[in-house]
C-alpha positions in Angstrom: 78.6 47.1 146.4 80.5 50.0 147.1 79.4 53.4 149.2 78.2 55.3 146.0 76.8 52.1 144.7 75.2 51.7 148.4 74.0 55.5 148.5 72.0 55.1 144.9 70.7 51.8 146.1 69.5 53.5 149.5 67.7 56.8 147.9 66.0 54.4 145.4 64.4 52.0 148.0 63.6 54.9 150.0 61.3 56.8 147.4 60.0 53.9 145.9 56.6 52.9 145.9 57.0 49.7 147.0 59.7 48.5 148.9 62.4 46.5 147.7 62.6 42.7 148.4 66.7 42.5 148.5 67.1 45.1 151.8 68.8 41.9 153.9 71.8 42.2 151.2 72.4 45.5 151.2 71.3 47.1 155.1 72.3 45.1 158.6 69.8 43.5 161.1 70.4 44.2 164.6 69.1 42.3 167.4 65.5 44.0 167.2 65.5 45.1 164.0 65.5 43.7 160.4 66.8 45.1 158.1 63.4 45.4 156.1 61.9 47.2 159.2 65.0 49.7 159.3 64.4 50.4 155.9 61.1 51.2 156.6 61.5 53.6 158.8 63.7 55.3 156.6 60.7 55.1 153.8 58.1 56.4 156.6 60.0 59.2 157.6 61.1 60.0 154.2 56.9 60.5 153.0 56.2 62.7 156.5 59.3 64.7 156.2 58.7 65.9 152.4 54.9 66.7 153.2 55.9 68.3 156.4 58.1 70.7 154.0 55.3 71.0 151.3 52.6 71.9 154.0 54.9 74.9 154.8 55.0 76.1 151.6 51.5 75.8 150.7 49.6 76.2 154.0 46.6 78.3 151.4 46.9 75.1 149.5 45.9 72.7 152.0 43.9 74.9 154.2 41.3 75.1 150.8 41.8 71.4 149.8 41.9 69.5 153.5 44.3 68.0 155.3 43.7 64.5 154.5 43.2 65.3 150.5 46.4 67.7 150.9 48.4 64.6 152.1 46.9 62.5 148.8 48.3 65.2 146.7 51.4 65.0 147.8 52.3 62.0 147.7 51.0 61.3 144.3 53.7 64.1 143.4 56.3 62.6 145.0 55.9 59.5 142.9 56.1 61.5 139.9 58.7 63.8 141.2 60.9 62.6 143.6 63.7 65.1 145.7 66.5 65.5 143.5 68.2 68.5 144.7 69.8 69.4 148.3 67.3 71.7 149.6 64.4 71.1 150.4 63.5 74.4 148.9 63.4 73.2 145.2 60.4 70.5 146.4 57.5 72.0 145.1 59.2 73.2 141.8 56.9 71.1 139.8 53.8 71.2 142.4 51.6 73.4 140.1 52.2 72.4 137.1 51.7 68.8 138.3 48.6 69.6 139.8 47.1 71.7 137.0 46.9 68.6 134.4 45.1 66.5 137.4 41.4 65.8 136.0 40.3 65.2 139.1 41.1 68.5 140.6 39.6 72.1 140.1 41.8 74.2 137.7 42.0 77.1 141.1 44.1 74.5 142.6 47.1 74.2 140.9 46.7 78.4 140.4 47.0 78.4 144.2 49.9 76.3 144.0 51.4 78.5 141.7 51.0 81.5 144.3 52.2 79.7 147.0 55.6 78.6 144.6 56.2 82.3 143.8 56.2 83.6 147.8 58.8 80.6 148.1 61.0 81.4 144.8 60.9 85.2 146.0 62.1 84.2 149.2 64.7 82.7 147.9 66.1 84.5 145.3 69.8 86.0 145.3 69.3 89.3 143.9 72.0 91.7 142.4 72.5 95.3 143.4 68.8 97.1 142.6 69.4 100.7 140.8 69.1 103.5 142.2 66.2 105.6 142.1 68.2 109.0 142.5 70.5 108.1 139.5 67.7 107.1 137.5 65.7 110.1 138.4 68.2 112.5 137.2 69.0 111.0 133.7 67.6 112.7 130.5 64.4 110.5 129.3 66.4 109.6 126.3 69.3 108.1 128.0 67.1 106.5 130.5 65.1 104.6 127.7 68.1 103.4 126.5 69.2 101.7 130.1 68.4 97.6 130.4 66.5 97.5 133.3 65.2 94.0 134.7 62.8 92.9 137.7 65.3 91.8 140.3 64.5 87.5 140.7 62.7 87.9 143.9 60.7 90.3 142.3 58.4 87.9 140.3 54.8 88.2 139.0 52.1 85.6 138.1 48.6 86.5 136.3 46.1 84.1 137.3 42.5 83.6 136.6 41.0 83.3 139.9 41.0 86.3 142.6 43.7 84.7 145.0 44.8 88.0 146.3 41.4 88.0 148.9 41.9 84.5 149.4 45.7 84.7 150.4 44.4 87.8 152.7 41.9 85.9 154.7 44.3 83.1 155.3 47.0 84.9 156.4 44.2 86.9 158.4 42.5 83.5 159.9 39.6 84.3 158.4 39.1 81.5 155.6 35.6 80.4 155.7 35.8 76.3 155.4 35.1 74.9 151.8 35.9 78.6 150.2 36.2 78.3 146.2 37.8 81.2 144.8 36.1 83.6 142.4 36.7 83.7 139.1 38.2 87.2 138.4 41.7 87.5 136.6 44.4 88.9 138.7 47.8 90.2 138.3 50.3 89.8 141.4 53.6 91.0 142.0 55.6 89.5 144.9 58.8 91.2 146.3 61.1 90.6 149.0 60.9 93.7 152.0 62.5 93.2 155.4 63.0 89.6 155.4 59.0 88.7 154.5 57.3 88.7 150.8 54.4 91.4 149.9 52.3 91.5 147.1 50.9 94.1 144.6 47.4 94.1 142.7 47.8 95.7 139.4 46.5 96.4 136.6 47.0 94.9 132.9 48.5 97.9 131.9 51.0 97.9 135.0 51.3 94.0 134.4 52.0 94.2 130.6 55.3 96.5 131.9 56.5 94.2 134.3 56.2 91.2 131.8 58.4 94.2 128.7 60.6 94.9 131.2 61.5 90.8 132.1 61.7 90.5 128.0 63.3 93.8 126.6 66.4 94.6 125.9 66.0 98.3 127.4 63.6 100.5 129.0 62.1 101.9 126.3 61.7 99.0 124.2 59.5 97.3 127.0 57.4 101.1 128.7 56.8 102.2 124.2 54.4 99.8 123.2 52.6 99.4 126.8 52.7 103.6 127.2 51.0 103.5 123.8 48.2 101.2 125.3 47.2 103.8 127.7 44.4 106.0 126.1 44.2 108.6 128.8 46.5 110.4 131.0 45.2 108.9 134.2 46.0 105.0 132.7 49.5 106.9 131.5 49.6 108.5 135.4 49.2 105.0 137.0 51.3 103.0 134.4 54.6 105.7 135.2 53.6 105.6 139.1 53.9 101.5 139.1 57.7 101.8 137.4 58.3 104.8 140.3 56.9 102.6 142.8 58.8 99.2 141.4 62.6 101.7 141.5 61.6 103.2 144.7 61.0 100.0 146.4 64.5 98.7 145.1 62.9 96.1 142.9 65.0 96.5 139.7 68.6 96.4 138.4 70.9 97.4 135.6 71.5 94.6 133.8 
């Protein structure tokens, strides 16, 4: 067996659900270890070091579910999806969809999973030079309409169907009553990156139905027409052009 042939062997013992029977061919004994029992620590430490990074990521997650159920979840997802990539980062990719089709779990779950993923993949995102407000500002309305704008990558939003905003608020505030199930109340969240931490916005459909044009549309006024034709009244008009001020004043697009 050669090193790459040793290195598959080893990551495939070591994520396995049961341990393999040939570890005295490929691993060492020493004098007060066998090779089975080195291997096993190996295995041990591999199951509390990927829950140890999952529980960062999705502290709301486990502080609703329970530590010991927590724990169960996660290493039923491991099974299923094992680290592949270098960073740890990329570990809960899959979390929330994999815990969404789970019949034995709420549906808020895997929607506070999803939360959770999007603080992590905002984070994390590389983002490109954001445009600048004063540029924008002083363009005629027809050339501006014409300009590809996009939400930079840490800027991302999710629409769920339970009100997770208030329950991500008392968590972070310490105030999560045990055994809390969130209500059922559909909410739009925007996350962005500020100062080295990730905030959210509440907004409204018509505010979300922009953000969701302007990830799709080719330019600015394919994506604001059809939403800016949604809004009845000047006040939902107002609001709607105060959400695209707020998202270039905060930095949060680019010129694509």
């Amino acid at each position: 067996m050669n090193f790459e042939e040793a290195q598959k062997w080893m990551h495939a013992a070591i994520v396995a659900e049961e341990a393999p029977g040939e570890a005295d061919e490929v691993l060492k004994s020493t004098n007060g270890v066998c090779a089975h029992r080195r291997l096993g620590v190996y295995r041990d430490m591999y199951r509390v070091r990927m829950s140890e990074s999952l529980q960062m990521d999705y502290g709301l997650l486990q502080s609703v579910v329970g530590e010991e159920e927590f724990e169960s979840l996660c290493w039923r997802y491991l099974k299923d999806f094992p680290s592949t990539s270098y960073t740890l980062n990329d570990l809960g990719r899959n979390f929330a969809d994999f815990l969404e089709i789970q019949a034995d779990l709420p549906p808020y779950v895997g929607e506070i999973a999803r939360l959770e993923y999007a603080i992590v993949r905002s984070f994390d995102a590389f983002d490109p030079t954001p445009a600048d407000w004063v540029e924008l500002s002083a363009l005629p309305l027809e050339t501006l309409c014409q300009k590809s704008l996009r939400p930079l990558p840490s800027f991302v939003g999710e629409r769920f169907n339970y009100n997770l905003n208030s329950l991500y608020d008392a968590y972070v505030d310490e105030t999560l009553s045990p055994g809390i199930v969130p209500q059922e109340q559909v909410c739009n969240l925007l996350f962005f990156r500020e100062n080295f931490q990730v905030r959210r916005l509440s907004v409204e459909d018509l505010s979300w139905k922009l953000y969701q044009g302007l990830r799709e549309s080719r330019d600015f006024g394919e994506a604001l027409d059809p939403v800016l034709a949604l809004a009845k009244t000047p006040d939902e008009q107002q609001k709607l052009l105060a959400s695209f001020q707020e998202w270039v004043g905060r930095s949060l697009l680019y010129s694509a």
